[in-house]
MARBA-3410 file (N, C-alpha, C, O; in Angstrom, 1 decimal):
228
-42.8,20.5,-37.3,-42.5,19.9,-35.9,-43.9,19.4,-35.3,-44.8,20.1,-35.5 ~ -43.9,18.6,-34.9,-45.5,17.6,-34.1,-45.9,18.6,-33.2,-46.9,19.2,-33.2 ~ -44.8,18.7,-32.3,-45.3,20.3,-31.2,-46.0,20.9,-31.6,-47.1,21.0,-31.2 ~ -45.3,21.6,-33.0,-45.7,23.3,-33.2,-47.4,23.2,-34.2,-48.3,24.0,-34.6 ~ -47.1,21.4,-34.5,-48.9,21.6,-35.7,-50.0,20.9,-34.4,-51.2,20.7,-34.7
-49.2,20.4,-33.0,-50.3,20.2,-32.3,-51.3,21.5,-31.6,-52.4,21.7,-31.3 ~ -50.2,22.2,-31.7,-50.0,23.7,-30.6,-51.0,24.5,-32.1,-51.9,25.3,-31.8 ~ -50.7,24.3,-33.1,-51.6,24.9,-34.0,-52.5,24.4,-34.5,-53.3,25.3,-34.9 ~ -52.8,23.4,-34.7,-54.3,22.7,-34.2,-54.9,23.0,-33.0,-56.1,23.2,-33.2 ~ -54.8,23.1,-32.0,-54.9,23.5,-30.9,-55.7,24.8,-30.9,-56.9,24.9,-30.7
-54.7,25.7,-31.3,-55.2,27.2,-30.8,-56.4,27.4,-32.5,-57.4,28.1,-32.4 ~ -56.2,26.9,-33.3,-57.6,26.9,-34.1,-58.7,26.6,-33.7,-59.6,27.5,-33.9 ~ -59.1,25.1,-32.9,-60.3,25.0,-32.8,-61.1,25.2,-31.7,-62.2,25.1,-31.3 ~ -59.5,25.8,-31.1,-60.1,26.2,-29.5,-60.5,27.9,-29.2,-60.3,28.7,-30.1 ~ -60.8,28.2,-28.2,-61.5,29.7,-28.0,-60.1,30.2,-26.9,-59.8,29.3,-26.1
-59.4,31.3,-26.9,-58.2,31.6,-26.1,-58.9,31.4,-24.8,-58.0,30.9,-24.0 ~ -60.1,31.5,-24.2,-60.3,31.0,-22.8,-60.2,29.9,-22.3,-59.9,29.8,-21.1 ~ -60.5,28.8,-23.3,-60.3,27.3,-23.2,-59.0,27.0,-23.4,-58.7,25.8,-23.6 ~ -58.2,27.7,-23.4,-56.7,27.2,-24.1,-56.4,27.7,-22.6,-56.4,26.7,-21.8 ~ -56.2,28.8,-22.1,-56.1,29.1,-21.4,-56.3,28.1,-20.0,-55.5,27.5,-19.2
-57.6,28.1,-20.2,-58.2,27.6,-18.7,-57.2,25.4,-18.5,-56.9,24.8,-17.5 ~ -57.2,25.0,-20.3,-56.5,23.7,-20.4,-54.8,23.9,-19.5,-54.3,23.3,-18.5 ~ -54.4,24.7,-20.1,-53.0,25.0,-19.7,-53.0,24.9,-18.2,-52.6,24.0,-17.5 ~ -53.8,26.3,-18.0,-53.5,26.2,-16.4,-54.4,24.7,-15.6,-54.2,24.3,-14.5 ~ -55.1,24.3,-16.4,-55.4,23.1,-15.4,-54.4,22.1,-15.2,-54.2,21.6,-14.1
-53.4,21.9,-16.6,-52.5,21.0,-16.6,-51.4,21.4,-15.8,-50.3,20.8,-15.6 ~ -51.7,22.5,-15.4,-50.3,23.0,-14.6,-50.2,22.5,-13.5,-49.4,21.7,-12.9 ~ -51.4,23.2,-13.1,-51.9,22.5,-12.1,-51.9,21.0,-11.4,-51.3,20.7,-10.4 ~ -52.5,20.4,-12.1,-52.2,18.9,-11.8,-51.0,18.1,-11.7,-50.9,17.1,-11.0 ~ -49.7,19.0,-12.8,-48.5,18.3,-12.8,-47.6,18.7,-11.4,-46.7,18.0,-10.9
-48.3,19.9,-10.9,-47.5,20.4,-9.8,-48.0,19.9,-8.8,-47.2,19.4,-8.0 ~ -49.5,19.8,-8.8,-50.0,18.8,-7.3,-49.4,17.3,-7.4,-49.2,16.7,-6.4 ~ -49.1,16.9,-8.3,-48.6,15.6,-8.6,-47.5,15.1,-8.1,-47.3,14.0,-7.5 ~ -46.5,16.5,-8.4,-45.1,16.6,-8.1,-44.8,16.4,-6.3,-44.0,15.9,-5.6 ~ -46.1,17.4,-6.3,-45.6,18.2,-4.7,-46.3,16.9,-3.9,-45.6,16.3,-3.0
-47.5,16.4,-4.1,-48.2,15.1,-3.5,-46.7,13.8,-3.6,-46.4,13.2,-2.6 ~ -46.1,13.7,-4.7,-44.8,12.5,-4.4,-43.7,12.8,-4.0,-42.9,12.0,-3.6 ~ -43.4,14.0,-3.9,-42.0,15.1,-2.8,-42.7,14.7,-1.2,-41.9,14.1,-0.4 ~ -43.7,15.0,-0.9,-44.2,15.1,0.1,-44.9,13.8,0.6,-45.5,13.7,1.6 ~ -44.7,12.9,-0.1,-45.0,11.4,1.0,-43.4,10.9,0.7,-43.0,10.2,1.7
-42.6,10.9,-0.1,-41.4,10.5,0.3,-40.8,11.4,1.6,-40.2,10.7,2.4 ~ -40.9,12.5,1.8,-40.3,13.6,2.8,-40.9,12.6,4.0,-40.2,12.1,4.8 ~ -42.1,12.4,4.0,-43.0,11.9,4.5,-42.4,10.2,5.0,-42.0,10.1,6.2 ~ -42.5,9.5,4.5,-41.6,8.7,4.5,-40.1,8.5,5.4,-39.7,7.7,6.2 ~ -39.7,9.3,4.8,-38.0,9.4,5.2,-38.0,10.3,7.1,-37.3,10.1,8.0
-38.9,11.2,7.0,-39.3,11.6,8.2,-39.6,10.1,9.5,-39.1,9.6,10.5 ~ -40.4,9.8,8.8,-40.9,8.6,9.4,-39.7,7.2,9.8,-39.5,6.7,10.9 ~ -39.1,7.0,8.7,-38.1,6.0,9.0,-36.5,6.4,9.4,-35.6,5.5,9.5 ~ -36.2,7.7,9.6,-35.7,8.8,10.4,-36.0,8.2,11.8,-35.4,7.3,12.4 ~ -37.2,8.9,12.2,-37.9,8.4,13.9,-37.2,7.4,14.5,-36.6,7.3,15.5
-37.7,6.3,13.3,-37.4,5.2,13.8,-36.5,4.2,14.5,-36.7,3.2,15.3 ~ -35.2,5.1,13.8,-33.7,4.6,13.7,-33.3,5.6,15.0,-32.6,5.2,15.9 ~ -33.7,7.0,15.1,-33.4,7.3,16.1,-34.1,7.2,17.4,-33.5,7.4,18.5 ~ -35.3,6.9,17.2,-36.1,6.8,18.7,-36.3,5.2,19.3,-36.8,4.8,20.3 ~ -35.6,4.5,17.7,-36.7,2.7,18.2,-35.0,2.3,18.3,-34.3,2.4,19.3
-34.7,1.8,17.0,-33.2,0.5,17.0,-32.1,1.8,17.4,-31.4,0.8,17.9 ~ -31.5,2.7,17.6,-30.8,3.0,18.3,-31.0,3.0,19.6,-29.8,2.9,20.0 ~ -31.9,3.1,20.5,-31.4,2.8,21.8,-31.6,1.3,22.4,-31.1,0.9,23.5 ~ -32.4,0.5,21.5,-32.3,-0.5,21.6,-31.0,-1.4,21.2,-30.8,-2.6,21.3 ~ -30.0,-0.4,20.5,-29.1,-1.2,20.4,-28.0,-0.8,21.1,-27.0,-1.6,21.3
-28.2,0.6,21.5,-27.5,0.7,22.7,-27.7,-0.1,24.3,-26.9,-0.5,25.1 ~ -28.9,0.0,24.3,-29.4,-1.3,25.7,-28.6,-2.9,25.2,-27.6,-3.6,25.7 ~ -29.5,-3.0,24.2,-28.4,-4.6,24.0,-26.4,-4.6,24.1,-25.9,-5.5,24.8 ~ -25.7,-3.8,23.5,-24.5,-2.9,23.9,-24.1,-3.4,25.1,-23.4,-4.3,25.4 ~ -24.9,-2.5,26.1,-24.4,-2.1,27.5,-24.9,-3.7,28.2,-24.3,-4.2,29.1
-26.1,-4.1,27.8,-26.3,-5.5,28.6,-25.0,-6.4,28.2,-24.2,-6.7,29.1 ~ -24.7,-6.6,27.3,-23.5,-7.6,26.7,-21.9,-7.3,27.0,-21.0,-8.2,27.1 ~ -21.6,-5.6,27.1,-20.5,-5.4,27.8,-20.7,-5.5,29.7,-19.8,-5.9,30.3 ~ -21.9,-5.1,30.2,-21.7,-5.7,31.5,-21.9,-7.1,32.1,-21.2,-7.5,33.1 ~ -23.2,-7.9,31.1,-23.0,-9.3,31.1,-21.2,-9.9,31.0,-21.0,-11.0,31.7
-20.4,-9.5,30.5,-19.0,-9.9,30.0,-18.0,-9.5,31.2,-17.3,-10.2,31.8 ~ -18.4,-7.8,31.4,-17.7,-7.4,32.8,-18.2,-8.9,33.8,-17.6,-10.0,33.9 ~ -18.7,-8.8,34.1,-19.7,-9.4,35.1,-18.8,-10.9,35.3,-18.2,-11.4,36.2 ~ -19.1,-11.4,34.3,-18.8,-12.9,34.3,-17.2,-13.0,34.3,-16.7,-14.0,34.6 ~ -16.6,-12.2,34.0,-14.6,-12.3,34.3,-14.7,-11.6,36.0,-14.0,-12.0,36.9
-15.7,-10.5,36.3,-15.3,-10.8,37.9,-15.0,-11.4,38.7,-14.1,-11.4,39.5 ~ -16.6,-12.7,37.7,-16.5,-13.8,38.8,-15.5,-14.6,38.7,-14.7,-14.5,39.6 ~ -15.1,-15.4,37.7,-13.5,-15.7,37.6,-12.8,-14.9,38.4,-12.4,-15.6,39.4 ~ -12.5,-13.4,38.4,-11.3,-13.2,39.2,-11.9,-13.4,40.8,-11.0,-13.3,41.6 ~ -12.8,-13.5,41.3,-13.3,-13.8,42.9,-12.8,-15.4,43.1,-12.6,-15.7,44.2
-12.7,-16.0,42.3,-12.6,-17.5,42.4,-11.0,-17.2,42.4,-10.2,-17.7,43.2 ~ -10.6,-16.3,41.6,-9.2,-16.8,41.4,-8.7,-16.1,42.8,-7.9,-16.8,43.5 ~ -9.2,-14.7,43.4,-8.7,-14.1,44.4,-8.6,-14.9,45.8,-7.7,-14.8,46.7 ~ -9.7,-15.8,45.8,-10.7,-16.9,47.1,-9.1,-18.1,47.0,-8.4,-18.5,47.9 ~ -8.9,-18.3,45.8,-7.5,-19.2,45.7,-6.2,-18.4,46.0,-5.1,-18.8,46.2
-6.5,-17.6,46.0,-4.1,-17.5,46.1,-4.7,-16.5,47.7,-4.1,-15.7,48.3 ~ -5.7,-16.8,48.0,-5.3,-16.1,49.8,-5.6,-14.7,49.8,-5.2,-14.0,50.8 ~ -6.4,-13.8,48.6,-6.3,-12.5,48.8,-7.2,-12.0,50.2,-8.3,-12.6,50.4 ~ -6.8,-11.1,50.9,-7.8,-10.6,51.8,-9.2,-10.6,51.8,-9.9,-9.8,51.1 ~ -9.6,-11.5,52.6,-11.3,-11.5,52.7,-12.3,-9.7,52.3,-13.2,-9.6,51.5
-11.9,-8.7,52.9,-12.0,-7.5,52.5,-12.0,-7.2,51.2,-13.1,-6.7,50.9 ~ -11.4,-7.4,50.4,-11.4,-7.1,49.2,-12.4,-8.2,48.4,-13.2,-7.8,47.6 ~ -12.3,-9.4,48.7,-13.4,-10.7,48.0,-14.4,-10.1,48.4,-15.1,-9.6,47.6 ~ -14.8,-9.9,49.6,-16.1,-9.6,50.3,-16.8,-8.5,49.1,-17.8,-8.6,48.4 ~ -15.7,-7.4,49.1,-16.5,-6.3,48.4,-16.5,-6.5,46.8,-17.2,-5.7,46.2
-16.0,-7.3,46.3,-15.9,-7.8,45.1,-17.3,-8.7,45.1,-18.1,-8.5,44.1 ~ -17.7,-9.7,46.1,-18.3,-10.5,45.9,-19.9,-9.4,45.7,-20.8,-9.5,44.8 ~ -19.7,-8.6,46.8,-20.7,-7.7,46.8,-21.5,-6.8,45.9,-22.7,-6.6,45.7 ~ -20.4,-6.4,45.2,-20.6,-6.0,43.7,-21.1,-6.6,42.3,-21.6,-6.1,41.3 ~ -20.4,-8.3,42.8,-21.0,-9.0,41.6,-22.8,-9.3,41.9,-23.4,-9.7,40.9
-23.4,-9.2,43.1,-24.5,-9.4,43.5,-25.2,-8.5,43.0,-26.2,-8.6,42.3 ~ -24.7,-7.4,43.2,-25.1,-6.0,42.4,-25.6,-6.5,41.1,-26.7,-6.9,41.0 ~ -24.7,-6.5,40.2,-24.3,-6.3,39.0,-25.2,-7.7,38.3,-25.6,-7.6,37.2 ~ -25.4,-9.0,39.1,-26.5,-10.0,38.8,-27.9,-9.2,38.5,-28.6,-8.9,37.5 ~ -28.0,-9.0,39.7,-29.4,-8.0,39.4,-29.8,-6.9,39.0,-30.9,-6.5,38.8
-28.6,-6.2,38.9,-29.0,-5.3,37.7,-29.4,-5.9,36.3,-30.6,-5.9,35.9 ~ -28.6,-6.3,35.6,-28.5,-6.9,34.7,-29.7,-7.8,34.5,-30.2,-7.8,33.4 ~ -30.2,-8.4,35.2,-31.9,-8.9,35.0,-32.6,-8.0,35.2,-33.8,-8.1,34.9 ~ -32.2,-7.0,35.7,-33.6,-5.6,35.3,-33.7,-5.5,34.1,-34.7,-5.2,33.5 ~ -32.2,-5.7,33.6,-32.2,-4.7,32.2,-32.9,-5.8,31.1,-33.5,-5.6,30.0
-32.7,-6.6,31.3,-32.8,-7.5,30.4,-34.9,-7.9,30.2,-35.5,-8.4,29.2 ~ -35.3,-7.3,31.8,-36.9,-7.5,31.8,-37.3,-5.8,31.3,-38.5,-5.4,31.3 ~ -36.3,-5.1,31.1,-36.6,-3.2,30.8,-37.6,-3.3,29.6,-37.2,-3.6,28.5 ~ -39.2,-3.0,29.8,-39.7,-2.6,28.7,-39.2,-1.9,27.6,-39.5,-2.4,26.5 ~ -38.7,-1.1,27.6,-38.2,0.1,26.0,-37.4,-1.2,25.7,-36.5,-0.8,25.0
-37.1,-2.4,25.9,-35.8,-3.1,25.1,-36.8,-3.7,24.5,-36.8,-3.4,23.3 ~ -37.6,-4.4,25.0,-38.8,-5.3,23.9,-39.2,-4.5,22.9,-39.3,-4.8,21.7 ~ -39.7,-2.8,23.5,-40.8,-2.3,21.9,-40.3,-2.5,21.1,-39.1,-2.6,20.9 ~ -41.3,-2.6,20.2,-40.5,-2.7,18.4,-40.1,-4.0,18.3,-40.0,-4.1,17.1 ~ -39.9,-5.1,18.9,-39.0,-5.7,18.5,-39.9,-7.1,17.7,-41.1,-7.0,18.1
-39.6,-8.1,17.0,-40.4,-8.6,16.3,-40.8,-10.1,17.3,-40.7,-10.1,18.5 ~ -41.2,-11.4,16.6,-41.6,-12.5,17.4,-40.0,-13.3,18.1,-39.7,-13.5,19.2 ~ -39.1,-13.5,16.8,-38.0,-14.2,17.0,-37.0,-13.4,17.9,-36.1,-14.1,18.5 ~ -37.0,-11.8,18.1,-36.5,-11.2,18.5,-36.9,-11.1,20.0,-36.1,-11.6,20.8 ~ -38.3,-10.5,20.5,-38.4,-11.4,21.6,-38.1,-12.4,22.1,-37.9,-12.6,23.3
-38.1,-13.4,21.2,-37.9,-14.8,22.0,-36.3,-14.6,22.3,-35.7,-14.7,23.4 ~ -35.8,-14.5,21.3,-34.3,-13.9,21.9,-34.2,-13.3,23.5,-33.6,-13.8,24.4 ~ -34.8,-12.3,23.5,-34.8,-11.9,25.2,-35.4,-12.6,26.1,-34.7,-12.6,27.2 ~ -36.6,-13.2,26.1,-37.3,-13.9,26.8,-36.4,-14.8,27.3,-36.3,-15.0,28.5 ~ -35.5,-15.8,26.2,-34.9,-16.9,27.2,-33.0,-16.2,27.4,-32.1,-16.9,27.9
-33.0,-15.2,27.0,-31.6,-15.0,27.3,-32.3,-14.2,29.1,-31.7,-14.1,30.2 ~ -33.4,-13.9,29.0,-33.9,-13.2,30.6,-33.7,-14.6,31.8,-33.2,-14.6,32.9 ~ -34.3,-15.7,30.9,-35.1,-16.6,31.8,-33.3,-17.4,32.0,-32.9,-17.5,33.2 ~ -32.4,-17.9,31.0,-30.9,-18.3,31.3,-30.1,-17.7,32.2,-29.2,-18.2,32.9 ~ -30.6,-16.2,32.1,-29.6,-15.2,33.0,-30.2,-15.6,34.6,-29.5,-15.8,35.5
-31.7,-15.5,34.7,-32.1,-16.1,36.5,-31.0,-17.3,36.9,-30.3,-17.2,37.9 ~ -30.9,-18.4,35.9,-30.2,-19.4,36.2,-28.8,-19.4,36.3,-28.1,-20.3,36.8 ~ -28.4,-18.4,35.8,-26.9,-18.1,35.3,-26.6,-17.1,36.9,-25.6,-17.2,37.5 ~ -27.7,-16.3,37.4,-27.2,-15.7,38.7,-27.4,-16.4,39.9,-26.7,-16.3,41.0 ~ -28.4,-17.2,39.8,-28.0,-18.6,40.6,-27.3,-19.3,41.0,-27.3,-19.8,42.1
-26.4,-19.5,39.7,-25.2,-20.8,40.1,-24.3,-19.2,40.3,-23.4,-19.4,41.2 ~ -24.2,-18.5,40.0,-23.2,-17.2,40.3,-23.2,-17.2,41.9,-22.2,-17.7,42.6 ~ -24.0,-16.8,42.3,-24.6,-16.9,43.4,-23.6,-17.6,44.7,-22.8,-17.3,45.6 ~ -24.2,-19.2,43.9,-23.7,-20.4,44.9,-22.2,-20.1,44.5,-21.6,-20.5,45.5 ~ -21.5,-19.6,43.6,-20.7,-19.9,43.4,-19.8,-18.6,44.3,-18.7,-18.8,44.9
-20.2,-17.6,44.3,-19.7,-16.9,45.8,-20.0,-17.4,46.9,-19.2,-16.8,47.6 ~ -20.5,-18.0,47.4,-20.9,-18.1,48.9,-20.2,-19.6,48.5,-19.5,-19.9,49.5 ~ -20.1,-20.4,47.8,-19.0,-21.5,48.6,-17.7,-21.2,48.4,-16.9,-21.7,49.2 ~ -16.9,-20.2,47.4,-15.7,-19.3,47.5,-15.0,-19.1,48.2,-13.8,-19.3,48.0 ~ -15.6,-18.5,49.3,-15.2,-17.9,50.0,-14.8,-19.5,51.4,-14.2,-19.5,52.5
-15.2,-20.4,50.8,-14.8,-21.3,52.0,-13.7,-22.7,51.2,-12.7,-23.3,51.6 ~ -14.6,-22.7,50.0,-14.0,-24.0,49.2,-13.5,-23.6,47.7,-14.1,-24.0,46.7 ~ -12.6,-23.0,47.5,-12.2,-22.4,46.3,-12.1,-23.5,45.4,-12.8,-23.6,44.4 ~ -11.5,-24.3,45.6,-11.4,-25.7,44.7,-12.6,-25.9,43.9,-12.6,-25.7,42.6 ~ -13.9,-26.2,44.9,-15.1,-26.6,44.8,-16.3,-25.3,43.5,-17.2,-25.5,42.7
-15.5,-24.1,44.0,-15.6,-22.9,43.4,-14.6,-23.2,41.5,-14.5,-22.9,40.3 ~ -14.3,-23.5,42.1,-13.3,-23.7,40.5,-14.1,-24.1,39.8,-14.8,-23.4,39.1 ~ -14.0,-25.9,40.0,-15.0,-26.9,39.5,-16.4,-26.0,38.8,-16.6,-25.9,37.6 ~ -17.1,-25.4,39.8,-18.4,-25.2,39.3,-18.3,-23.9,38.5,-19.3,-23.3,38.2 ~ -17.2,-23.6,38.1,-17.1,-22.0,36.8,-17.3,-22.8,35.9,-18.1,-22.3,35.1
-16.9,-23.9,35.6,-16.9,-24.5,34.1,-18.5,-24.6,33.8,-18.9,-23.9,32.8 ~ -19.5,-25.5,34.7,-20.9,-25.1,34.3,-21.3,-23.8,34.0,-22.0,-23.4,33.0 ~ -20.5,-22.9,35.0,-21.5,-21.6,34.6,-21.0,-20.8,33.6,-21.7,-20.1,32.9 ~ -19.6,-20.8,33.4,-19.4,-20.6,31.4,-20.0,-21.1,30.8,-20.5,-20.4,29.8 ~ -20.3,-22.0,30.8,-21.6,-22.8,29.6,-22.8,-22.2,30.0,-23.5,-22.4,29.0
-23.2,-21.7,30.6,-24.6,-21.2,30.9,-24.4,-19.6,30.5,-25.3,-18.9,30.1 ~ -22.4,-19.2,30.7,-23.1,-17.7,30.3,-22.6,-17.8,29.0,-23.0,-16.7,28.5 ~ -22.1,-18.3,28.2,-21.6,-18.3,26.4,-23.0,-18.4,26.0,-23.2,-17.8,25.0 ~ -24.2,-19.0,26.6,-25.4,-19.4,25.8,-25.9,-17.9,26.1,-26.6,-17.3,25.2 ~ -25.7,-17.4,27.0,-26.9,-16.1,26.9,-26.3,-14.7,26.4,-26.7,-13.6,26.0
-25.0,-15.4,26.5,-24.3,-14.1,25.4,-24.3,-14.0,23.8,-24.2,-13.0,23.0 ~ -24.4,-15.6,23.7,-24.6,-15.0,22.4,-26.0,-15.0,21.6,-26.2,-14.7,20.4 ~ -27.0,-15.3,22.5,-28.4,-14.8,22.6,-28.3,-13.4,22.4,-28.7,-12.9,21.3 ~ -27.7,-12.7,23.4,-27.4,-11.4,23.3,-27.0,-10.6,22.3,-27.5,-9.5,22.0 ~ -26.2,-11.2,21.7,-25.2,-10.3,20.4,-26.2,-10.9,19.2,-26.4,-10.1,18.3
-26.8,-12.2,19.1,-27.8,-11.9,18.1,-28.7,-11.3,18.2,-29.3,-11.2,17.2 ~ -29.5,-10.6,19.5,-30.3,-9.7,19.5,-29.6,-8.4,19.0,-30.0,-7.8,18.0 ~ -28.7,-8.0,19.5,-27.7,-7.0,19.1,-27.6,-6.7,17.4,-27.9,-5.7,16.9 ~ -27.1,-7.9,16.6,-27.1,-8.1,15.1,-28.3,-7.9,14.5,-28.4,-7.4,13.4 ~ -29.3,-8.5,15.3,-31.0,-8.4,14.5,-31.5,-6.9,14.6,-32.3,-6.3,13.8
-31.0,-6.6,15.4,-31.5,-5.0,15.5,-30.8,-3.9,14.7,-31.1,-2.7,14.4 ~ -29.7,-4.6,14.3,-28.9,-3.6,13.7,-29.0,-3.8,12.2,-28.8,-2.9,11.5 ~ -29.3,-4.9,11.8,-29.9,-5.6,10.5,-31.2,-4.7,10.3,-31.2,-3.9,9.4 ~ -32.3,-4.7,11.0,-33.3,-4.2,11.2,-33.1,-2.0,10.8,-33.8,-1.3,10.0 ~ -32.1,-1.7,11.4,-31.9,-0.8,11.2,-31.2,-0.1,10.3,-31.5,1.1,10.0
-30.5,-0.6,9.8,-29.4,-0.7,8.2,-30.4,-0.7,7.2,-30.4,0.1,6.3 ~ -31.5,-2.1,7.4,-32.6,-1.4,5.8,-33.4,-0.6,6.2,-33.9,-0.1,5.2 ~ -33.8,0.0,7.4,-34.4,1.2,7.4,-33.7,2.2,6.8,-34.3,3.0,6.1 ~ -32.1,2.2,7.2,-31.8,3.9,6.7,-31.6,3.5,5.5,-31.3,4.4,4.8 ~ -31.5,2.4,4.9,-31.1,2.1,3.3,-32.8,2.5,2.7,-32.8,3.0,1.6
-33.7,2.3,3.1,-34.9,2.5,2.6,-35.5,4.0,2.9,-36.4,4.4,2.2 ~ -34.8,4.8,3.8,-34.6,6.2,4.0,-34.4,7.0,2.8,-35.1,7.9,2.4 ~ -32.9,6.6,2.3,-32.2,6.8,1.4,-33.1,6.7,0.0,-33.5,7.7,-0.6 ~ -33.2,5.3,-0.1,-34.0,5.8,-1.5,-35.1,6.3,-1.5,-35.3,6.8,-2.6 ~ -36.3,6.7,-0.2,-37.3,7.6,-0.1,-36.7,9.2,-0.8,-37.0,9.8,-1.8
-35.6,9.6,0.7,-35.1,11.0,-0.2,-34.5,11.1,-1.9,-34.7,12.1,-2.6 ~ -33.9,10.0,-2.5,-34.0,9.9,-3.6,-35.2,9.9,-4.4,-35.1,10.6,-5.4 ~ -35.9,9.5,-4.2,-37.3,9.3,-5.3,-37.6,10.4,-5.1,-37.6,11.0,-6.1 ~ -38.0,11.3,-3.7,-38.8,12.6,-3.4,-37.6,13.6,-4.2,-38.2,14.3,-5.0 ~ -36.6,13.7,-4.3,-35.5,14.4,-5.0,-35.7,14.4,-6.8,-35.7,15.3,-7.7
-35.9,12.9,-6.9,-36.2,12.8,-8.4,-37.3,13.0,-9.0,-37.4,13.1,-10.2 ~ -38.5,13.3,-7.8,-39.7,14.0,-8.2,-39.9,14.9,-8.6,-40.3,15.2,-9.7 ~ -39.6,15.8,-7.7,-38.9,17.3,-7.6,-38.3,17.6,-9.0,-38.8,18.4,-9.9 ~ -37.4,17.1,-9.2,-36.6,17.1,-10.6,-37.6,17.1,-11.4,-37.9,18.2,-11.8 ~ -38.2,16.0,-11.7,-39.0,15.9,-12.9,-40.8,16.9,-12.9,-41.5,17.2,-13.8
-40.8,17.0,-11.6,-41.7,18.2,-11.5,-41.7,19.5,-11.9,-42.6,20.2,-12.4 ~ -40.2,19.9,-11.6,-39.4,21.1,-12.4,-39.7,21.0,-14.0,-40.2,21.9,-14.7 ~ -39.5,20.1,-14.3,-38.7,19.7,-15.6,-40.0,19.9,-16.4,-40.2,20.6,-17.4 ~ -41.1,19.1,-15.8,-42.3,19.3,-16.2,-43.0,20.7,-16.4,-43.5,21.1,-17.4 ~ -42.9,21.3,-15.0,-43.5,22.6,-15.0,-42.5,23.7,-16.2,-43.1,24.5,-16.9
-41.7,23.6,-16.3,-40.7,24.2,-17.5,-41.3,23.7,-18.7,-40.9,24.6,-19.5 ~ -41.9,22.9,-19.3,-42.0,22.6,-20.4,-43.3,23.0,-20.7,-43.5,23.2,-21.9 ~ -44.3,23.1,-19.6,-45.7,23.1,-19.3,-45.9,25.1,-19.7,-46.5,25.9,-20.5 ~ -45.2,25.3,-19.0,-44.9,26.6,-19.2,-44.3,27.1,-20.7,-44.8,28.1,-21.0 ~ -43.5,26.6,-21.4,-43.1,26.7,-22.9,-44.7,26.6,-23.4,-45.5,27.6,-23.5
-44.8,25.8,-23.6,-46.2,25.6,-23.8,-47.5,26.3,-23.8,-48.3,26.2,-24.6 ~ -47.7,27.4,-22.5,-48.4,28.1,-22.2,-47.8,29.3,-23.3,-48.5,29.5,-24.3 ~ -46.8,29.9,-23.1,-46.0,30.6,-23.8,-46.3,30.8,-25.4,-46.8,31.8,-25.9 ~ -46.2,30.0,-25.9,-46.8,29.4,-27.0,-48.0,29.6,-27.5,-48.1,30.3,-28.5 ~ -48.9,29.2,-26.9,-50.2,29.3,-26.9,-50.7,30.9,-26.9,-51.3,31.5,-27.8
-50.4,31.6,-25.3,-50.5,33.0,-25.6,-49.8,34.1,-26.3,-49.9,35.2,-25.9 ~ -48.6,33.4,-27.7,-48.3,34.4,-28.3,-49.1,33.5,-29.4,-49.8,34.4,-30.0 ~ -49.3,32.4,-29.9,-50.3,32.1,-31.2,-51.7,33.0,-30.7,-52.2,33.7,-31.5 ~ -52.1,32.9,-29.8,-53.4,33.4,-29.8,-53.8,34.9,-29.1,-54.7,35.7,-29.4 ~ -53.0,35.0,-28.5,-53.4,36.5,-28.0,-52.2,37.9,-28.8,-52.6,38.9,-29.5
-51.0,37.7,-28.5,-49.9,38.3,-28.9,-50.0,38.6,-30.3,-50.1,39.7,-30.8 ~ -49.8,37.5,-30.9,-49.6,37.8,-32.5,-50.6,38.4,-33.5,-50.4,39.4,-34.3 ~ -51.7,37.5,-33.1,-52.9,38.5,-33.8,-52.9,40.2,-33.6,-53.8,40.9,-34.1
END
């Protein structure tokens, strides 16, 4: 066997302290080897772990909640127009109208909210920057478009049609920031994934090594110590 006449070449021209001291160095080394690529993949996967939970998850929950209240928001205003037309009680428009004022300016907070920018890349920003800067203009014509409502519903009609076109454009600004982020986050945990795999298959073959390494040792101290 190649083993057994290396293993006996071996222990002939060597002194059992040098056999000895070879083994355990090799042991040594295979195991720091092992434990050094377990431990930057752990390392790794720790790392793009953080990520997904501290960076593109709430950033994709912010984008979420901007896009479901951006959507609330803009069928309000339709129903204020529609309410301003069939005669509903000023009381009820008023506080309706009130809320949509609200809900304008919230919604451009959220959209200028630092934690939504971090992380995020050049094209991705620009995504927000002008869905921020469309949304000023989009609560503008919102705006005008309550306060003539309430006197000229007709006139209020007419001008929904511009500002659907103004909010389809920043919604779906919106939902591809939403999609980019979540693209962004899918190969993170896909690159997660194979981190814990490689650190798993290190591990494996570190075992596998140290077991063999150990035969070996085995070997050695029954050719040279034991048997004699």
């Amino acid at each position: 066997m190649p083993v057994t006449n290396l293993i006996r070449g071996f222990s002939l021209k060597r002194s059992i302290s040098t056999k000895l001291l070879a083994a355990c160095a090799l042991f040594a080394i295979c195991s720091s080897l092992a434990a050094i690529k377990v431990y930057l993949g752990l390392k790794e996967t720790t790392r793009g772990l953080h990520e997904i939970t501290d960076l593109y998850r709430p950033q994709q929950s912010a984008a979420r909640a901007i896009a479901r209240q951006a959507n609330l928001t803009h069928q309000r205003l339709f129903l204020f127009v529609a309410w301003s037309s069939v005669g509903v009680p000023a009381e009820r428009t008023s506080k309706l109208s009130s809320n949509l004022t609200e809900a304008l300016s919230e919604i451009k907070g959220l959209l200028k909210e630092p934690n939504l920018r971090r992380g995020l890349n050049g094209a991705e920003l620009g995504l927000v920057s002008e869905a921020s800067k469309q949304w000023d203009a989009y609560a503008s014509s919102a705006l005008d478009v309550l306060d003539i409502g309430s006197d000229d519903p007709a006139l209020a009609t007419v001008m929904l049609g511009g500002v659907d076109d103004q909010y389809r454009s920043i919604y779906q600004k919106i939902i591809a920031l939403n999609n980019a982020i979540s693209d962004r986050s899918d190969r993170t945990a896909l690159s997660v994934s194979l981190w814990a795999s490689n650190a798993v298959a290190a591990l494996l073959a570190g075992q596998i090594a140290l077991v063999a390494l150990l035969a070996v040792l085995c070997a050695l101290l029954y050719r040279s110590v034991f048997r004699p």
